[in-house]
N, C-alpha and C positions, 0 to 999 in steps of 0.2 A: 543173633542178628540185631535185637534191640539192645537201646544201651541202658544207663541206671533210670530209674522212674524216682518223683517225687512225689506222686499221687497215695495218697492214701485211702480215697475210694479208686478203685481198679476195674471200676464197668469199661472204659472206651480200651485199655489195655486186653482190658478180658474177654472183649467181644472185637476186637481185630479178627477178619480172614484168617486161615492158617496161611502160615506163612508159603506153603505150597502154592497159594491159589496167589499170590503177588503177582505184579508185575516184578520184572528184573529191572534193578533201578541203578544210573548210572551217577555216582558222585563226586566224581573224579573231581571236576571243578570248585565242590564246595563242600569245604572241610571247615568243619565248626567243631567249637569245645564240646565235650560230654556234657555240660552242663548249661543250658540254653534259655533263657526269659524270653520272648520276642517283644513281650511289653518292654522289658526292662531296653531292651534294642533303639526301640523306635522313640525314647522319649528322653530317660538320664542318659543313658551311653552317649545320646548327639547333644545332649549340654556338655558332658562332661571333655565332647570334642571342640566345642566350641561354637555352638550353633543356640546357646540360651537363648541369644535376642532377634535368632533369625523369626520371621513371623512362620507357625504352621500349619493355626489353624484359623478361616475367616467364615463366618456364618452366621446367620440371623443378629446381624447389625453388628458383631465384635470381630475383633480379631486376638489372638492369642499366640503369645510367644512359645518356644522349645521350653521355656525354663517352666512359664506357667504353667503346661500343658503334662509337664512332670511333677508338677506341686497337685496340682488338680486331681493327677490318676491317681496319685501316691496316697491324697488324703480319701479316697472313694476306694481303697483296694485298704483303708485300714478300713474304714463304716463294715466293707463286706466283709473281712474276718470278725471283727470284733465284735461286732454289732447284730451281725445275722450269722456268725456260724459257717459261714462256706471255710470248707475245706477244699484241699488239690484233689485235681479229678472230679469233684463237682462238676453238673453240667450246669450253664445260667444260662437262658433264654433272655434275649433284648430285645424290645419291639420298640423303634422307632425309623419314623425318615430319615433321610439323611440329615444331621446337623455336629455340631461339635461333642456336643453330650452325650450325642450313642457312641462316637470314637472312644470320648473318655473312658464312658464305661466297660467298652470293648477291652479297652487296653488294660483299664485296670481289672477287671476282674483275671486277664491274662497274668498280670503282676501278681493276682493272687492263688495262681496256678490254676484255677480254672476250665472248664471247659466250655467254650462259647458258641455259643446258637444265634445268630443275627437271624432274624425274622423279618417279614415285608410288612409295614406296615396297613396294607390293607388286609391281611388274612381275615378270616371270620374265628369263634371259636371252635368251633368245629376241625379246623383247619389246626388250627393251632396245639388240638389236643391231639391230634395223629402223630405232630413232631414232638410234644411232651409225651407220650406212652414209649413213641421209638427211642426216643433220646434219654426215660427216666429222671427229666428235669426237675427240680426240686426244688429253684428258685428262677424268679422272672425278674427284670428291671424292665419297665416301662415308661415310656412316656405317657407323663399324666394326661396329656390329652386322647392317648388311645386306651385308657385304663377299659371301660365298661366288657369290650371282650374279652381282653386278657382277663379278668374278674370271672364272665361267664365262664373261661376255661375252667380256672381255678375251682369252681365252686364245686364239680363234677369228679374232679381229675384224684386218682389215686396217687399220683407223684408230686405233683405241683404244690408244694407248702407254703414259700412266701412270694406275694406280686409287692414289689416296694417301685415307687414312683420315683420318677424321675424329670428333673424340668426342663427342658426340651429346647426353652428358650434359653436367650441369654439371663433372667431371671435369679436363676437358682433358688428355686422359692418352692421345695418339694422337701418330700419325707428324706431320702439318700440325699440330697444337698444339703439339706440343714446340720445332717449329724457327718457328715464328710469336713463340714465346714468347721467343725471342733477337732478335726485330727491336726496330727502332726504332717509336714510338708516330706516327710523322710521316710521309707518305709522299703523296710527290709523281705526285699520280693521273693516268692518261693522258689526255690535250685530247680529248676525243672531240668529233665534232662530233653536231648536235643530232640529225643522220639518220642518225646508224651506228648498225648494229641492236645492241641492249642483250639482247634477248630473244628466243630461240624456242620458243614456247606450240606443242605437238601436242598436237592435234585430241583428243578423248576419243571418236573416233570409234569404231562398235560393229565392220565391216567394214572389208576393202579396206586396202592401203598408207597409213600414217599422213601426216598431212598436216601441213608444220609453218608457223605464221603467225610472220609477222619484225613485230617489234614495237621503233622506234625508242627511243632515249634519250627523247627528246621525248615521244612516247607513253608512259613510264612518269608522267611527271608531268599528262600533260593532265588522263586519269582522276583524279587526285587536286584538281588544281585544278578542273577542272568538275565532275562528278558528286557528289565527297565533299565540296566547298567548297559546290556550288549547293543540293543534297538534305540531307544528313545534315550542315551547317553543323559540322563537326567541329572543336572545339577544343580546348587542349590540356587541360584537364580530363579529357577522356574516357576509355574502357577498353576498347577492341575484346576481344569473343571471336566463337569461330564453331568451324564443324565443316570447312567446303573444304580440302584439300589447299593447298599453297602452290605444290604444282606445275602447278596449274590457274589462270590467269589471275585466275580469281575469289577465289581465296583468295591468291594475292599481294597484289591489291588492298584488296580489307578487311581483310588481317591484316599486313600488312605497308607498301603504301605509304602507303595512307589515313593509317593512324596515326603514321608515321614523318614523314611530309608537314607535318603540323601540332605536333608537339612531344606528341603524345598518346602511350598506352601501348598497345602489343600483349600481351595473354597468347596464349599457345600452346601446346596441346595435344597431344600424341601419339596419345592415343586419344581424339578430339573426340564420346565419347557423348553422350545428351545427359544423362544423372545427372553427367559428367562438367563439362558446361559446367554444368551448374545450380550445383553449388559455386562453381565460378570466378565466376558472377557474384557468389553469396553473397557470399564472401572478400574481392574486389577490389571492388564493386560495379559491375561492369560495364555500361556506358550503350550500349555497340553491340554491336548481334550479329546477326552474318552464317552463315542456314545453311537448311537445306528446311523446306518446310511438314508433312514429316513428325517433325521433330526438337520442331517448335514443339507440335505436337499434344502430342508427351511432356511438354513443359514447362507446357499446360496443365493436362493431369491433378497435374502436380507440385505447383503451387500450388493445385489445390483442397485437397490434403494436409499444403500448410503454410509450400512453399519459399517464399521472399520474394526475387522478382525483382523487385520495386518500382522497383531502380536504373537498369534499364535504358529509354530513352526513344526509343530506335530500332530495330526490329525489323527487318532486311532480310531478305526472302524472294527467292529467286532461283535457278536451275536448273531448276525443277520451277516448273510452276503454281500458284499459290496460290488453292485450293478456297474460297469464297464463306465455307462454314462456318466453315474454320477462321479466318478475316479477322476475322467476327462474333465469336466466340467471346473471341479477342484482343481484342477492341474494349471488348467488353461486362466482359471482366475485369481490364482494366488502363487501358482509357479512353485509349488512345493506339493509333493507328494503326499497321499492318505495312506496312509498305513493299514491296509487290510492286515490282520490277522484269526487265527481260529486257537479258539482257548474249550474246556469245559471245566465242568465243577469238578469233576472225577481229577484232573492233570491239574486244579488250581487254579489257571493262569494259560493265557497267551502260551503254544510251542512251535506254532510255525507261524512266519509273518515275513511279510517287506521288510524294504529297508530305507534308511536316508540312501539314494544313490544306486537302489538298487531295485525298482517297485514299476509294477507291468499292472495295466488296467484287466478285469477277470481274472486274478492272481493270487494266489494268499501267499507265494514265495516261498524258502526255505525253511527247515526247519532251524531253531530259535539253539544257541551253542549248550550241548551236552544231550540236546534229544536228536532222537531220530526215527523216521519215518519208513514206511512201504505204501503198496499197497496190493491187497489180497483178496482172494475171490473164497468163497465161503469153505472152504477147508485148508484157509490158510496159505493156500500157496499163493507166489508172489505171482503178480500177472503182467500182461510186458505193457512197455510204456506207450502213455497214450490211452491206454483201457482204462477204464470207469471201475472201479471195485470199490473195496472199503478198505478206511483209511487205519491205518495201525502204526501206532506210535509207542515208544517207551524213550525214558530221560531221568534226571533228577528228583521228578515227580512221578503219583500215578495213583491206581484207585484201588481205595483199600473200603470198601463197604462196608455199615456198624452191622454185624449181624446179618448178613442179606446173601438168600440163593443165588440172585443178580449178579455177585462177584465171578463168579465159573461163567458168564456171559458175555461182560465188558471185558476181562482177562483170559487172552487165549496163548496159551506159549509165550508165556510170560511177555504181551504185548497189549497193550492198551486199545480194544474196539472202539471207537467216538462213536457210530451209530453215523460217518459221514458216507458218501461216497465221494470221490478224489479221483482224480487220476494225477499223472506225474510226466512231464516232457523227458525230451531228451538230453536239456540243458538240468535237470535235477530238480524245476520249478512245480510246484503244487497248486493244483486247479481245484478250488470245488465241483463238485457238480449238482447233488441234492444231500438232502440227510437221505437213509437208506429205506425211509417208510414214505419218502416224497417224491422218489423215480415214478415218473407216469409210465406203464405201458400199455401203448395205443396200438391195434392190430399189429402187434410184435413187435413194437419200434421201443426202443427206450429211449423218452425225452425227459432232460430235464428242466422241472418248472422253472429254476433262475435262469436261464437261456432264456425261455420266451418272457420272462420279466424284465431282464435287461432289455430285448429286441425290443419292445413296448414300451420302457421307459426313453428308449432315446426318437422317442415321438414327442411332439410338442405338446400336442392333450394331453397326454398323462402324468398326471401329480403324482401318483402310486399305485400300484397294485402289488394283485396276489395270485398266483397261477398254482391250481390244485386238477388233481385227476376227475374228472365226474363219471357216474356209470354212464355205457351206452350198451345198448342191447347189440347192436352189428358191431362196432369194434372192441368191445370188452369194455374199455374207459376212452375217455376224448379230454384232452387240453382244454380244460374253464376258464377263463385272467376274469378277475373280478377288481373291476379299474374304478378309481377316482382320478375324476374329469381335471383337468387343470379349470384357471377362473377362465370366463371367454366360451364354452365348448360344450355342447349341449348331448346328451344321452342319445341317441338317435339310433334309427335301423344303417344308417349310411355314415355312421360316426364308427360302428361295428365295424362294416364293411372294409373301412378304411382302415383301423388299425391292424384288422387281420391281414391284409394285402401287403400294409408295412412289413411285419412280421416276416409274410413267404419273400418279401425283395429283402428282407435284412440277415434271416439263418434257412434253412433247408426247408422249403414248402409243408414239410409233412409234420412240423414240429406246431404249426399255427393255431391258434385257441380257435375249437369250433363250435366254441361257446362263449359268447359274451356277456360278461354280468357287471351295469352300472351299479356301482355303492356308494356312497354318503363316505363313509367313512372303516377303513379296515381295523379289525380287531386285533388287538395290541398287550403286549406283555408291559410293566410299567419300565423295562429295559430297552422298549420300541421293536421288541422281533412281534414278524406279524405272526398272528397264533390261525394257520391257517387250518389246523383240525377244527375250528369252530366253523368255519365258512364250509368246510366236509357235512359240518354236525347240521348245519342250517338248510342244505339242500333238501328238495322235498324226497319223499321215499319211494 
């Protein structure tokens, strides 16, 4: 089942799932050589098509051509053989924000068959040694401005042998820049083949030991040719920005392969606010952008103020549910559609979404060409349409765990569990409903919290909320929305009163929060999903 390997250390090959516990993976669509670089892909392949002087990468004050961006990996993929010794199959940890420099090195250590670990820049060390013992990393590239953790890890760590710096700015004024800087512009990148793992994406899981998903060579490109070719028709004209981490699956892909993929431009942000992306698109005229439906909310109020986002004609929504209002709101003000989609780290990437032409407000739309979906009540069987179950998908992609009892969990009958619930119309369209640990049941009722989020957000008060189950002694648990006020709107017993009443006149009376909780400010993933097991964790006991 797997093809030739070029890896000389064999841990991410040697600790794959049995191939029994896979999903069934569909490839009908994408046929690639046995022999696969995805560095080599995204950087000389699109020079050598013709895309040297398109620009592809813009970030802290430069920008950088296809041809540069290929001289730059090439001379950092010789420093890391030559210089420090990584061999294929090596895993390499990277810690920085997003900018040009973590790409580089992303790609180049890829070039030099590698295994890469993108990391969030805020981790602690602590954090950081859970992924170095799961993962057996042995070298780190950092940005010199987040050295002092990654250092802390190392100092500890049974596996972690060298942290080499990295400069972050446009500078190039570190340990790996200075000796990169003496290589050759030319370099002869490892044959990997198309099923050696390129990447391992950990879980953003809230609990529990991290989980890390092996994501082949292969797999970096699918996502780009299905999803970002089939959906968001990306050409080289275009301008990705967004707010995702690059160490998350999902902001790899929108900010780096997508655009890379097709001769398009990434800008990249450090601090992806969103008064920060609203510039960048001004600036650049940015045409895609990847980030939550909380960041979009800011950008509506932006433009009633003045900003001119006109340029952009893709709006991807993802992480988070995308609230009915906000859909409308976007619609009505810019007359082009937001693209809900649902992706996880396990599937890589976006597999069911909207479309240009084809996108319903509460909607995540069809599945994405080459996967497909059901949906299934807890022994797998399929349940009729219109029921709430959980969602199961299999495609091109899917979840191969490094070592992890977890896989017999996410993988049932060779189908991929997201941990969502979903149901599915009659017209074949795919609805969320909760993740499967966020269904509230209230004196036997199953509600789910994005219903009453939505119902609340298309009230004028409300900037945001977060709708969690809370205990109650007579009906087992009750509906909490923990709201931030819009400006104007004051916290009040009859401020309460009033959005609950909204609520019973907007969905089914019994689904209404019988608990109202004014916040400041909700707690936030650095990808904008709101992290509402902490608002659980904060309730008194």
């Amino acid at each position: 089942m797997l093809g030739p390997t070029a890896h000389t250390d064999q841990f991410t090959r040697d600790n794959l799932p049995p191939v029994a516990d896979w999903p069934e993976f569909n490839l009908d669509k994408f046929d690639y050589p046995e022999y696969l670089n995805a560095g080599v892909e995204l950087t000389d392949k699109m020079v050598d098509q013709g895309f040297g002087d398109n620009t592809a990468l813009i970030g802290n004050g430069r920008q950088r051509t296809y041809k540069e961006l290929a001289d730059w990996t090439n001379r950092i993929a010789h420093a890391l053989v030559e210089d420090y010794g990584v061999k294929p199959g090596n895993r390499i940890l990277i810690r920085s924000a997003n900018n040009p420099a973590m790409v580089a090195c992303w790609l180049a250590a890829t070039k030099a068959g590698a295994v890469v670990v993108n990391t969030m820049p805020m981790l602690r060390s602590g954090e950081l040694a859970q992924i170095v013992d799961k993962a057996e990393i042995e070298f780190a590239l950092c940005d010199t401005r987040l050295m002092d953790e990654m250092v802390a890890c190392a100092k500890d760590s049974t596996f972690l042998k060298k942290v080499i710096g990295f400069d972050g700015t446009a500078n190039h004024d570190a340990e790996l820049d200075r000796i990169a800087l003496t290589k050759s512009v030319k370099f002869e990148a490892v044959k990997t083949g198309r099923d050696d793992v390129a990447l391992l994406g950990f879980t953003s899981g809230t609990t529990g030991s991290p989980k890390a998903t092996m994501h082949f060579h292969r797999d970096l490109l699918i996502i780009a040719d299905g999803y970002a070719k089939e959906v968001l028709n990306v050409t080289p004209d275009d301008v990705f920005v967004g707010s995702p981490p690059l160490a998350f699956t999902f902001g790899l892909g929108g900010l780096a392969i997508f655009p890379l993929r097709f001769g398009a431009t990434a800008t990249l942000l450090e601090k992806a606010s969103p008064p920060n992306m609203i510039e960048i698109i001004e600036t650049y005229k940015a045409t895609v952008c990847f980030t939550a439906p909380t960041a979009y909310r800011v950008m509506l109020s932006a433009m009633e103020e003045g900003a001119d986002l006109s340029s952009l004609r893709a709006a991807v929504s993802a992480g988070e549910t995308l609230p009915a209002p906000v859909y409308d709101a976007w619609m009505e003000k810019t007359g082009k559609p937001m693209l809900d989609g649902i992706g996880a780290t396990e599937m890589l990437h976006i597999f069911i979404s909207n479309r240009f032409g084809d996108s319903h407000p509460a909607c995540t739309g069809r599945p994405v060409g080459g996967y497909e979906a059901k949906i299934v009540d807890y022994d797998m069987n399929d349940v009729p349409v219109g029921t709430v179950g959980r969602l199961a998908v299999r495609g091109p992609t899917g979840c191969r765990y490094l070592d992890d009892v977890r896989q017999c969990t996410y993988v049932r009958d060779g189908w991929n569990l997201t941990g969502d619930a979903f149901f599915v119309d009659e017209d074949g369209y795919y609805h969320f409903a909760a993740r499967n640990d966020d269904m509230i049941v209230s004196s036997g009722y199953n509600i789910a919290g994005p219903e009453v989020e939505a119902a609340l957000l298309s009230h004028l008060a409300v900037a945001e909320c977060a709708v969690i189950g809370a205990p109650n002694e007579e009906r087992g648990t009750i509906v909490q929305a923990h709201i931030v006020l819009a400006d104007g709107f004051h916290p009040t017993p009859e401020m309460a009163k009033q959005l609950q009443d909204h609520v019973k006149a907007t969905i089914a009376p019994f689904k209404y929060p019988r608990s109202v909780v004014f916040i400041e400010t909700l707690p936030k993933t650095a990808t904008g999903k709101i992290q509402r097991f902490r608002l659980k964790q904060e309730m008194p006991a």
